[in-house]
N, C-alpha and C positions, 0 to 999 in steps of 0.2 A: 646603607650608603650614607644619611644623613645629608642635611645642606650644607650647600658651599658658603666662601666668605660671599661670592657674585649675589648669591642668592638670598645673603642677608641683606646686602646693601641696596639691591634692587628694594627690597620690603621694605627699606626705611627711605625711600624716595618714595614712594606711593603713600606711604603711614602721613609724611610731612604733609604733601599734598594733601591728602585726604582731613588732615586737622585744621589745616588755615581755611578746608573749602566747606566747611563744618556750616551748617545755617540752621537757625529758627524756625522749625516746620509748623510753629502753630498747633503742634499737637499737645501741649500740655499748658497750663496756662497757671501760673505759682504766683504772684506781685507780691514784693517784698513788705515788710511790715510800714516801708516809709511810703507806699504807693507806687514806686515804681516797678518797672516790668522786670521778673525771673528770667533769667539766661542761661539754662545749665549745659547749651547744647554746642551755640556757636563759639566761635573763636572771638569775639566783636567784646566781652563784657568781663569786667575786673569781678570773678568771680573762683568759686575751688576748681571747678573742670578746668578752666582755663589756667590755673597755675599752677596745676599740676601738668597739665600740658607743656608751659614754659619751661619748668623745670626739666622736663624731656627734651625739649628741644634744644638748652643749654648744654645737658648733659651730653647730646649728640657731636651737640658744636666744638665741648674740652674735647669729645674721645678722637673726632676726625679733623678739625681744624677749617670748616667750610664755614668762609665768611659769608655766604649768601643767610647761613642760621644766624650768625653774631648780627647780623643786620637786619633781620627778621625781628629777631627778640628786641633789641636796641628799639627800634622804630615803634611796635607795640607798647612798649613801658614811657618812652617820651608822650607817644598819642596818650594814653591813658592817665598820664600825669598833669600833661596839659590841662586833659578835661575836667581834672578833678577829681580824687579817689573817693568812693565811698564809706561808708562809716566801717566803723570796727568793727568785727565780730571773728568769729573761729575760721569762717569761710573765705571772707575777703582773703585775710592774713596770708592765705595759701600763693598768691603772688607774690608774695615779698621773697620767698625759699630762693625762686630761680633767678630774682635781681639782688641778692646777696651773694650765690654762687660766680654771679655774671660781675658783681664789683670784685669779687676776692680774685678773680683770674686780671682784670681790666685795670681798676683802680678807675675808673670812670669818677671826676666829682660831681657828676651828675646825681649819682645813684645813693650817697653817703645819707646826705641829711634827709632822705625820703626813709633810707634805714635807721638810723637813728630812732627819728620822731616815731616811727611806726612799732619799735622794738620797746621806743619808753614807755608808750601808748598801751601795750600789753602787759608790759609789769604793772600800770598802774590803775589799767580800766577795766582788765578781761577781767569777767565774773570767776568768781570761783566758788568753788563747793569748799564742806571738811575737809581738813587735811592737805586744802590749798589747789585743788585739781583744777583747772581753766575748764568752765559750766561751758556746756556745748551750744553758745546760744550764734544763733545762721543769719543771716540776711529777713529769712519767711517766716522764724520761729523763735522765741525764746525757751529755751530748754531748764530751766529753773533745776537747781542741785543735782544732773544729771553729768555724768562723763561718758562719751563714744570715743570709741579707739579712732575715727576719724581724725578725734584732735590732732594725735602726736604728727599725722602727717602731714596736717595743713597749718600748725602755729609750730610744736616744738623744735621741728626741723629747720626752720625759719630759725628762730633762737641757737638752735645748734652753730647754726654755720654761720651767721653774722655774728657770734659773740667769739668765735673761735675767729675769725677772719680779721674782726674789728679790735682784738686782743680787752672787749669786754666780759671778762670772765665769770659776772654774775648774770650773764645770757644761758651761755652753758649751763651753769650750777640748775638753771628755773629751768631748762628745757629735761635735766638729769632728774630734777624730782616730778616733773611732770610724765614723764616715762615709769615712774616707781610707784606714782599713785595709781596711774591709770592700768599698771601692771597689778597692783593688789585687789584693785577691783574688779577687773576685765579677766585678768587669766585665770581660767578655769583648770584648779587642782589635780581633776579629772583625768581630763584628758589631754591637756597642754594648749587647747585651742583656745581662741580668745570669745568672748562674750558679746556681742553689736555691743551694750551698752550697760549701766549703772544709776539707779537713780538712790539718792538718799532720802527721799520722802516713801517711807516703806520698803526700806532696804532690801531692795531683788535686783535681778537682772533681767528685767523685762521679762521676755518670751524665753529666756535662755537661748537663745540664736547663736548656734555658730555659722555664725554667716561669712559666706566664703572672701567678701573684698576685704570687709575689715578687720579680716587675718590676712589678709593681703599688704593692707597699712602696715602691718604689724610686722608680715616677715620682711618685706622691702624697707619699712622705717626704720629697724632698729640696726641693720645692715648698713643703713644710709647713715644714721648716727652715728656710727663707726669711722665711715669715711668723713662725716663732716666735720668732730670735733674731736679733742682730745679728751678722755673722761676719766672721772678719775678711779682706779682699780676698783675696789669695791663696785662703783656699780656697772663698769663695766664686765665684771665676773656673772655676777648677779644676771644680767640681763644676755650673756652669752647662753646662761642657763637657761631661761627663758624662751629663748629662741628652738633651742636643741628640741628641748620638751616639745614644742611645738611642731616642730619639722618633721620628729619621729614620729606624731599622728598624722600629718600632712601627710606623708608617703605612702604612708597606708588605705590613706582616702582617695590616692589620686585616680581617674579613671581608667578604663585600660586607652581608651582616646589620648589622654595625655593632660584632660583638663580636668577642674576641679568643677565641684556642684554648689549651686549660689548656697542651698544650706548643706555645708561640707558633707555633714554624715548621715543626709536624707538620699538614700539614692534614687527616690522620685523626685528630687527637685531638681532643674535643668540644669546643664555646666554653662558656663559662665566665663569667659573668654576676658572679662578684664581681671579678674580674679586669677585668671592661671597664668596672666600674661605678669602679675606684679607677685605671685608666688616665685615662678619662672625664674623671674629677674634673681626674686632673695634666694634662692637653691645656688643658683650660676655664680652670682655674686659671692656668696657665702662658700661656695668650695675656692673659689679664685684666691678668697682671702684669708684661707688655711681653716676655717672654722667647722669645716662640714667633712663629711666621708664622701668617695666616690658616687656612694647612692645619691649624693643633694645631685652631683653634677648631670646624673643619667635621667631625676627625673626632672632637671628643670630641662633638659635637651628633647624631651618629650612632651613638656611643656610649650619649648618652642614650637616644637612643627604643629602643636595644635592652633599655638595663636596664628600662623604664618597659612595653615588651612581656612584659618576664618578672616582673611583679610580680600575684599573684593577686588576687582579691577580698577576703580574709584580711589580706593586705597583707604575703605572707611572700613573698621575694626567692627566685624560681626558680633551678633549673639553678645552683648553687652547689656547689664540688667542697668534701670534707668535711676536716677538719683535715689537714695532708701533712706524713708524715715525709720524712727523707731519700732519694730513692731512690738505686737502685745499678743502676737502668737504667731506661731509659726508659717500658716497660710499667708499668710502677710507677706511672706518671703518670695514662697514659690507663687505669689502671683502679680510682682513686680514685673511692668512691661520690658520690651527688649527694647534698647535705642539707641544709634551711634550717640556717641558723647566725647568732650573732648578728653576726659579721663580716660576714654577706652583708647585714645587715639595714644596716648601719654605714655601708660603702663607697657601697651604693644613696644614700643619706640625704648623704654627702657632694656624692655626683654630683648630686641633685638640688637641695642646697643651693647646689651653685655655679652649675646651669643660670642660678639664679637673678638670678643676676649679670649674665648672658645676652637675659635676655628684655628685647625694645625698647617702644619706646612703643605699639607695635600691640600688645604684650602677647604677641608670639611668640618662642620661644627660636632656631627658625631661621627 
C-alpha cells in the first residue's frame, strides 16, 4: 500500500515539533574546550545538531512555502547573533549551511556579512592537514592531522552554497577539493563505503569503521552538493562515481526492516534510524535527480517507513546513536548510547521532505 502524501506531512509536523521541544536531559555532560557548557541535544545552542537541524527546517520551508518555518529559523539566527557566535571550528560552521540557503532564497541584508566574515574566517583559519583537507578540530576536541567525513556536511556544504549563491567562486573551488581529499582518504577501495575517519600521524583509518551515519553525510552531502552548487565536470563525474560505488554496497546491507546498522556490515550492531533516515533521503534524492536506478528509489521508500515507524507521538525520532567520536575499534561503535538529538530530528525531516517528491497522484509514496 505504502504512505500517503497525508501521511508524510502529518510526520513532518510532529518531527518540527518534536526538534524545537528537544531539551538538555543532563544525561551527558561534554564542556567545551573554552569551559563552557556542550549542547548536542537541544534546539537552544549554536552548535552541529542544531544546524543541521536548520538546514532541515529551511529545506522544508523552500519545498512547502510555510511561513510559520521562515519565521522560526529567522527568529533563531537573529537570537543567536545577537548573543554572539562562538568560535570557529568544523562544528559551529554547520549553522552557517541553513542561513546561506535561507539568504540565497530571501536576499535578507541581515544574513550577508555574518556569511561573508564567517566563510573568510574558514579559508583562512580552519586547520588543515596534507594536502589541504580542513582537520577535524569540535568545540570539545582538537583533532590534530585528522579528516572525518563529518566535515563535508558541517563546513563544505556551507562553502558549496554561499559561494554558488554569493557568485564567490573560490568557495566552491575549496568546498570541490575538500570533497576530493576527504574522498582519497575516507573511501574505501573495497567496498565503496566510507571510513568514520583518517589520521596522518601513522597513516590508518582508525578502527576501519564503516559506520553507518557518516555514509550518511556522504550519501546525503554529496547529493546535496549537487543541488547546492555548480561544479565543475571533472569532479563532478568523479564524485558521481563515488557515490554509485557506494550505494551499490548500501543496498546490499540494508535490513530486511528497512534501516541500516550503525556499523553497516556488522549485523550485530544495532540499526540506527538517523543513519537510514539521511541514506533514505540520498536514494530518494538521487533517483529524483536521474543519477540512481529504480532500486535507490525502492530502498530509500523502505527506508522511509522505517524512519516514520520510529517516530513517537512526541514527534521525537527514535533509536538514534548519540554524538560519536573517533573510535580505535570497532566496540566503540556498537556501544554508543541511543538519544534523541537534533540531528536525528533533521535527517528524519529531510527524508520525509523528499518522500515528498515521491508521492503519485493516488497520493502514495510507494
Amino acid at each position: 500500500m505504502g504512505l500517503t502524501g497525508h501521511e508524510i506531512r502529518t510526520g513532518l509536523d510532529r518531527l518540527v515539533a518534536g526538534m524545537t521541544g528537544l531539551k538538555h536531559s543532563g544525561r551527558f555532560h561534554e564542556p567545551n574546550l573554552d569551559g563552557t557548557a556542550g549542547d548536542y541535544i537541544s534546539f537552544d545552542s549554536w552548535e552541529w545538531p542544531q544546524g543541521v537541524g536548520l538546514y532541515g527546517l529551511v529545506r522544508l520551508w523552500l519545498l512547502t512555502g510555510r511561513e510559520d518555518l521562515r519565521r522560526l529559523v529567522e527568529d533563531w539566527y537573529a537570537s543567536q547573533i545577537a548573543s554572539g557566535l562562538p568560535g570557529l571550528n568544523v562544528n559551529t560552521s554547520a549553522p552557517m549551511l541553513g542561513l546561506s540557503v535561507l539568504w540565497a532564497k530571501t536576499r535578507d541584508p541581515r544574513w550577508q556579512p555574518v556569511l561573508d566574515t564567517w566563510a573568510n574566517r574558514v579559508l583562512s583559519e580552519m586547520g588543515r592537514t596534507p594536502e589541504g583537507g580542513f582537520e577535524h578540530h569540535v568545540s570539545d576536541r582538537i583533532n590534530d592531522n585528522e579528516l572525518w567525513d563529518d566535515t563535508l556536511y558541517m563546513v563544505a556544504l556551507f562553502l558549496a552554497s554561499y559561494g554558488e549563491a554569493s557568485g564567490r567562486r573560490e568557495l566552491v573551488d575549496e568546498a570541490s577539493l575538500q570533497f576530493l581529499v576527504h574522498a582519497r582518504y575516507l573511501a574505501d577501495p573495497e567496498t565503496g563505503l566510507w571510513f568514520h575517519g583518517w589520521t596522518f600521524e601513522g597513516r590508518h583509518n582508525f578502527a576501519r569503521a564503516r559506520w553507518a551515519r557518516g555514509n550518511a553525510w556522504i550519501t546525503a552531502g554529496i547529493l546535496d552538493l549537487f543541488d547546492l552548487a555548480e561544479l565543475g565536470r571533472p569532479v563532478r563525474r568523479f564524485l558521481e562515481g563515488v557515490l554509485v560505488a557506494q550505494v551499490d554496497t548500501l543496498l546490499r546491507l540494508q535490513a530486511p526492516s528497512g534501516a541500516w546498522r550503525t556499523l553497516l556490515d556488522d549485523p550485530t550492531s544495532y540499526e540506527e534510524i538517523s543513519a537510514t533516515a539521511g541514506i533514505g533521503y540520498g536514494l530518494l534524492k538521487g533517483y529524483r535527480l536521474g543519477l540512481g536506478t529504480p532500486a535507490w528509489r525502492s530502498a530509500g521508500l523502505r527506508a522511509l517507513e522505517a524512519v516514520m515507524r520510529n517516530i513517537d507521538e512526541s514527534g521525537t525520532v527514535l533509536n538514534v546513536s548519540y554524538g560519536t567520536r573517533m573510535g580505535h575499534d570497532l566496540q566503540f561503535y556498537k556501544d554508543i548510547p541511543i538519544q534523541p538529538t537534533g540531528y536525528g530530528q533533521a535527517l528524519a525531516i529531510l527524508c520525509l521532505s523528499e518522500a515528498l517528491n515521491h508521492v503519485g497522484a493516488e497520493g502514495q509514496a510507494a
